[in-house]
N, C-alpha and C positions, 0 to 999 in steps of 0.2 A: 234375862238376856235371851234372844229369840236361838233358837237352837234350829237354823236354818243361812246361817251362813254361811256355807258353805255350796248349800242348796241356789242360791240368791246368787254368788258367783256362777256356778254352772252354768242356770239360768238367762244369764247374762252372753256366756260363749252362746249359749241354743239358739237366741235371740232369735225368730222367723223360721228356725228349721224344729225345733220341737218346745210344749207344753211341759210343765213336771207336774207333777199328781199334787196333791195338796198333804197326801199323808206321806211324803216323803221326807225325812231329816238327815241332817248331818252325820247321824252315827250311820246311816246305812251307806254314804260316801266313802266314810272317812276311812284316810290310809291308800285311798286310789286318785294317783293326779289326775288334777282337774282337764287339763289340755288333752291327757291321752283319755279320757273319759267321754271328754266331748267327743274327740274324732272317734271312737265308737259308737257313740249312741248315732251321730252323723250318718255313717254307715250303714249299721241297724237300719235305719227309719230309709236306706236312699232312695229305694225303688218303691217306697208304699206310696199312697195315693191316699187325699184328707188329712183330716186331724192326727197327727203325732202324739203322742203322750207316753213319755217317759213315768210310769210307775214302778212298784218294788216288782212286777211280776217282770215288765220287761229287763229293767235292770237285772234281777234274778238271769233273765237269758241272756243278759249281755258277757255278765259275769261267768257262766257257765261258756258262753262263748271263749272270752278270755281265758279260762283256765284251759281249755282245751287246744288252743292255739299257741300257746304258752312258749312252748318246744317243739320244734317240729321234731315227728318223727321219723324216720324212713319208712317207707311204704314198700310194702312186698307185691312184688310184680310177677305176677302168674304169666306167661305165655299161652294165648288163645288157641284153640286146635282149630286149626281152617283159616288161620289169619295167614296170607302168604306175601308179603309185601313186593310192590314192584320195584325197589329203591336198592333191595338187597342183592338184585340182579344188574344192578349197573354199577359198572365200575368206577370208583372216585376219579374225580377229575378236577383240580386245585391248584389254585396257586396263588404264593404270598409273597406279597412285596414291603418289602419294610425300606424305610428311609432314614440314616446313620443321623443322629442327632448327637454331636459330640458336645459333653460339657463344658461350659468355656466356665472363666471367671465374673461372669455378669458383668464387664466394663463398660464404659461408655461404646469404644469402638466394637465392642462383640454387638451393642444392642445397631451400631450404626453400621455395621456390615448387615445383620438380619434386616434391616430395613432397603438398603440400598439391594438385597436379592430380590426381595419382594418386590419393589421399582418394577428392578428389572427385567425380570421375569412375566411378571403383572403388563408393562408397558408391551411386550413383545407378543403379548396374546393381543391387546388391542389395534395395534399398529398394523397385525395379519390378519384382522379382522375385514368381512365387507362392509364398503362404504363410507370410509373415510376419505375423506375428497383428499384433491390435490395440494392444499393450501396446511399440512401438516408439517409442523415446524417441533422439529428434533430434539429441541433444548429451550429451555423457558426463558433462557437471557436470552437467546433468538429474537424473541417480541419486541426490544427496542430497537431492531430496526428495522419495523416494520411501518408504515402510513396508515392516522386513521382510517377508520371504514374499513380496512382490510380484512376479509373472512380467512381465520384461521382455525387451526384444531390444533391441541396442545395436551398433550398426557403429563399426569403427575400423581403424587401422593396427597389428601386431603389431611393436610395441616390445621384447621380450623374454620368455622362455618357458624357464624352469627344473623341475628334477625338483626337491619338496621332499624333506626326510628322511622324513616318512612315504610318500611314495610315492604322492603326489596332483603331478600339471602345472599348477603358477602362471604363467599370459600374463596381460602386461601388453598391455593394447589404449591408443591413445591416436586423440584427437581434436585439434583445432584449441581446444578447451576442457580440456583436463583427459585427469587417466588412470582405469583404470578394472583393478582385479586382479579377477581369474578364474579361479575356479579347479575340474578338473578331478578327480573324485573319483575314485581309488584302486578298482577294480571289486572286489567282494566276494561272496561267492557268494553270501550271502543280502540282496542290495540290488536283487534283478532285471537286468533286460537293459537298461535302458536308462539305467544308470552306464556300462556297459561300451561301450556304442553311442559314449557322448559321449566318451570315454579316449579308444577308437581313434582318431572323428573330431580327438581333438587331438595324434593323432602324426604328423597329417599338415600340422599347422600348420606356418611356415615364418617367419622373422623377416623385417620390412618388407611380408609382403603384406595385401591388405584384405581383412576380413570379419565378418560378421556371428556373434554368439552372444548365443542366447535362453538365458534362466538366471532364478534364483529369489535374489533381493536378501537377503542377512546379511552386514549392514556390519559392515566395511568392503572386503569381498569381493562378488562375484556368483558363485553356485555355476551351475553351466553343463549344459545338458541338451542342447544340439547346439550345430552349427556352421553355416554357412548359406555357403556361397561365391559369390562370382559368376556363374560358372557359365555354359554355355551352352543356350538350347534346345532342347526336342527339335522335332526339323525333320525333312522327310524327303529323302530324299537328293535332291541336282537332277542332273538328266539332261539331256542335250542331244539334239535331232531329229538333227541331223548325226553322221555317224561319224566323232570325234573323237576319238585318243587323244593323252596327252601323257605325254611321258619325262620321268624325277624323277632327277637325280644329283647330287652333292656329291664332293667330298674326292677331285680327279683324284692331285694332287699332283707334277706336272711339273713336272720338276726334282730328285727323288729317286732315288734309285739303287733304291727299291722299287717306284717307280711302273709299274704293269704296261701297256707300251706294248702288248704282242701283242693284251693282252685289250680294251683299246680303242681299236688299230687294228679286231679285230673289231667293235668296235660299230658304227663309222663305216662300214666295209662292209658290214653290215646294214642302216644307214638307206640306205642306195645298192641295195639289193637283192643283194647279190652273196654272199648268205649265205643259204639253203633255210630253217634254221631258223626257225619263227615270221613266215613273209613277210610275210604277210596281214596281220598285225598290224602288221611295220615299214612296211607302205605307208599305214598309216591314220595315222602319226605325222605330226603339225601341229606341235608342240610341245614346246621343250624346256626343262627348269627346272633350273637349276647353282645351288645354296645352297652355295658357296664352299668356300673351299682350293683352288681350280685349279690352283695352283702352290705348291712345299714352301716357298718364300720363302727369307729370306736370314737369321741371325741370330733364329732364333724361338728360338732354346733353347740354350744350350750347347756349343759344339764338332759343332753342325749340319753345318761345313763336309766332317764327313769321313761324312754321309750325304747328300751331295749329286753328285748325278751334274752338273747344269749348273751352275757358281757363279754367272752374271751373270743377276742379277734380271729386264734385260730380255730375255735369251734366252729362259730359263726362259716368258715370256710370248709371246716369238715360235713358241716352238715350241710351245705350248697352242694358240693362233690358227692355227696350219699345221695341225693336226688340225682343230679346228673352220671353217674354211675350205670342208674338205672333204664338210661336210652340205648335204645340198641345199637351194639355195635357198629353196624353198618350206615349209622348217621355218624356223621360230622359235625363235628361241634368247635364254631371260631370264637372265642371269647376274651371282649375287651374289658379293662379298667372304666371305672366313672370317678368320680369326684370322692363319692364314701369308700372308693376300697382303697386298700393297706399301697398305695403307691403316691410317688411325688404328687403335689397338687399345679403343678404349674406341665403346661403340654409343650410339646407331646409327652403323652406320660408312657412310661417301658410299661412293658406285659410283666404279669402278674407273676412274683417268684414262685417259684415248684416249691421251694422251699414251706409255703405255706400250708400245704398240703398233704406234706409226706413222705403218701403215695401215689405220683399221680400218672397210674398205674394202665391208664387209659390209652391206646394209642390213637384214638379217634375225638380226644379232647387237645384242640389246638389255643393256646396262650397267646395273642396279640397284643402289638403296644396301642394307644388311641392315640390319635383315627390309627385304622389299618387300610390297605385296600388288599382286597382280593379277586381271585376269578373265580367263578363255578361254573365250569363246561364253559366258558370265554363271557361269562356273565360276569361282566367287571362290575364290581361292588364295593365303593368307598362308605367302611362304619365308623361312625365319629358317635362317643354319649353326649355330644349337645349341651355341654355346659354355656358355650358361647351365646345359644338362642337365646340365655335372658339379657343380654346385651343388645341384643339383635330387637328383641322386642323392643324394650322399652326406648330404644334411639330409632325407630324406625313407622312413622303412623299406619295403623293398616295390618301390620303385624300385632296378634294376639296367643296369651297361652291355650284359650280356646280351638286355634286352628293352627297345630304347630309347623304345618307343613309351610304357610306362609313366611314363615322368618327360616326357614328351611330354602325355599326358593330364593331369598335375599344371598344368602351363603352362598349358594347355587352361581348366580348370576355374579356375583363379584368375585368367584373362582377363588374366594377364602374361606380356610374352615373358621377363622376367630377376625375379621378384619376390624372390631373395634380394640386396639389397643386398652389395658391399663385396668378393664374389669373383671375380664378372665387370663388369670396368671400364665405367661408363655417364658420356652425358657429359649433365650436367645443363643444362636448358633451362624455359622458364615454361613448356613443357608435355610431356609424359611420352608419347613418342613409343612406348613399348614396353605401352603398354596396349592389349588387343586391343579395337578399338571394335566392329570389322567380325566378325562370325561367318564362318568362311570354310566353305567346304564342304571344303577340302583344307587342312589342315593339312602344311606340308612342311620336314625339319630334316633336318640331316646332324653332322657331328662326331665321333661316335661309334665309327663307320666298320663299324657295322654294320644291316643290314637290319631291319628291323620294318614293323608293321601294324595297325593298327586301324580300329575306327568306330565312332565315342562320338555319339550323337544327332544324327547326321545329317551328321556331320564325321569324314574320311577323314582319318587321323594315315599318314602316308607316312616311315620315316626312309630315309634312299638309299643308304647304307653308304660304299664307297669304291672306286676303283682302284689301292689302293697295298696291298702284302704286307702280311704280321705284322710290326711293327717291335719292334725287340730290348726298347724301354720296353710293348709291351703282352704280349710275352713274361714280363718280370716281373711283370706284376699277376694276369697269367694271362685275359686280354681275347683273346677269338677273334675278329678281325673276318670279315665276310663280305662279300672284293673281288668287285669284276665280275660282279656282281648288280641288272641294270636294272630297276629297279619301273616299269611303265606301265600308266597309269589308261587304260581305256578309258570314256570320258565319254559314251558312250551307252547302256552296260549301267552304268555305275557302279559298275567292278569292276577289281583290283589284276593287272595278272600282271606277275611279275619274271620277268626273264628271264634266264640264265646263260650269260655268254661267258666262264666257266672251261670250258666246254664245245667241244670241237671243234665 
């Protein structure tokens, strides 16, 4: 019996990312899962260049790797003589707004009032929008009595959105009156450029969000010439007089056996100054933003237990807070829930009990529910953890987990943090907590677990990546994240630098 089966599956996870030696067997496997095996050797090998080969010697360092990462442990933080930070010298300046999400009983009519706010609210950005002509009709049973040919504009909620057999997009728009079909013609070379304008515009339509479309009335249809979304204005970027920067992170993952402790013990001796790299910059840090996953949790998925380096929920939590303990006081620390941590799975999710924790003994460590929004020095900053972008992705072409800020700008522009209903759990309430009211200047998500960037009309899309390796499930999709990658806004220039503690 070949005494490399176990060898022959690995093999198989490695498939194009690494080779295994030929004197490699089963017994020098055995007793470590295969998935979390992969996503380290994955790892191991990210940055090298040529031929891979998994041998006993690497393995030997993989393994020594693993043991050593095992547990994190707190890290002792010396205070640098000469390090004088400029951050410690300015006075906080904050503010948190939170939005009452009352529990209802989940009814029909709880879910049909959170709908009909979003309507309405949704419609009232569009309607005060520029540019909607004069021929905007109020209410969708309005349209029967209008005359073919008629150019109207009409807002509603997108109810459903099918390819027909000829190859034109049928959306159903709905109101609190009536429905209302739409349909998008089939681009043709000799039909000009602005069939084809309105096609695209409607592949980017998404079911359950609100928006507007102008179109030319042949009932029992409206043929449709754009799309009008809610949309944000163009603004210009705001700046602060103080030299103010602030840190953006997400997705520590404490608690995993991939969570990279070295490379965020680095960071915390960086905010400490005890790290040359980038000083200047970490002394001007005020502030710090965690859009959730701080811990890999208990039970998110499947047989989790055997990629977990701490099992017990509230260690996992204690040892997040022993690192964060160790920033200095005079930063500020907003930190939301994600999907793995100890709270409801459906949004908006409440900020994270104190209860978890002890002592949480800190007064510069502030608890959020997700999304939150905040100010820093009037730097408005809505953080959401992004669960909704894999909705966003995969209903949207163009958007990828590759460039997360793209399905970041989708969010953006239809002024929803979650606008597809039914794949990321919401909990419904008489008002629609996930409508963005507030333009923020800083758009902030994580999720992803990887890096991105933009600025769309005067609003900075930040995503913050992660501190945890390749995990063996993004090894299958073929998903590169980008760990240990700090984004920090400097709020005086109004400008992005991440920064890389993969780096010595």
């Amino acid at each position: 019996m070949s005494d490399r089966l176990l060898v022959e599956e690995l093999a198989k996870r490695l498939s194009g990312k690494a080779l295994i030696g030929a004197e490699l067997t089963d017994d020098d496997i055995k007793g470590i899962d295969i998935e979390s095996l992969s996503a380290l050797v994955v790892s191991y090998f990210d940055k090298s260049k040529g031929v891979n080969l998994l041998d006993k010697a690497v393995l030997k360092a993989i393994a020594e790797m693993r043991r050593e990462e095992k547990t994190p442990v707190q890290i002792e933080i010396s205070k640098p003589v000469g390090f004088r930070p400029e951050a410690r010298e300015i006075e906080p300046d904050f503010k948190i707004y939170t939005t009452e999400n009352r529990r209802t009983a989940a009814t029909v009519d709880d879910f049909s009032s959170y709908f009909r706010d979003r309507l309405g609210r949704l419609r009232r950005v569009i309607e005060s929008g520029r540019g909607l002509s004069s021929g905007l009709v109020y209410s969708i049973d309005k349209l029967n009595g209008y005359a073919n040919g008629r150019e109207v504009t009409i807002v509603g909620m997108v109810y459903d959105k099918i390819l027909t057999k000829k190859g034109n997009i049928l959306v159903t728009l709905e109101d609190e009156s009536g429905i209302a079909k739409v349909i998008f013609t089939k681009p043709d070379a000799g039909r000009g450029t602005g069939i084809a304008d309105a096609f695209g515009m409607a592949s980017r339509i998404v079911h359950d969000e609100v928006i507007g479309i102008r179109g030319k009335i042949a009932s029992p249809f409206l043929i449709a010439n754009s799309v009008v979304w809610p949309e944000v204005p163009v603004r210009q970027r705001r700046k602060t007089e103080e030299r103010v920067a602030m840190a953006f992170t997400s997705d520590i993952h404490v608690g995993s056996k991939l969570f990279q402790e070295r490379q965020f013990s680095r960071f915390i001796e960086w905010l400490n100054g005890n790290i040359d790299k980038n000083k200047e910059l970490a002394s001007r840090i005020k502030y710090i933003v965690i859009a959730g996953d701080v811990v890999d949790g208990i039970g998110v998925y499947p047989n989790q237990d055997k990629d977990l380096s701490i099992s017990d929920i509230y260690k996992q939590y204690s040892v997040l807070f022993d690192f964060l303990y160790d920033i200095p006081e005079y930063i500020h620390v907003f930190m939301l829930p994600g999907n793995h941590d100890a709270v409801q799975r459906a949004e908006p999710q409440p900020k994270l009990d104190a209860g978890l924790f002890k002592e949480l003994r800190q007064s510069n460590i502030h608890l959020l529910p997700n999304p939150a929004y905040i100010e820093l020095h009037g730097i408005g900053i809505l953080s959401y953890h992004g669960t909704s972008l894999d909705s966003v992705i995969q209903g949207i072409q163009g958007c990828s987990y590759s460039r997360p800020e793209t399905a970041m700008l989708e969010v953006l522009r239809k002024r929803h943090i979650s606008p597809i209903y039914g794949d990321n759990p919401i909990m419904p309430g008489k008002r629609d907590p996930l409508v963005i009211d507030r333009v923020p200047d800083i758009l902030h998500m994580g999720h992803l677990h990887r890096n991105g960037y933009m600025e769309y009309h005067g609003t900075e899309l930040i995503n913050s990546g992660t501190w945890q390796a390749r995990t063996s499930y993004q090894v299958k999709l073929g998903h590169l994240p980008t760990p240990a990658v700090l984004p920090v806004y400097d709020a005086a220039e109004g400008s992005v630098w991440p920064v890389d503690f993969n780096e010595a």
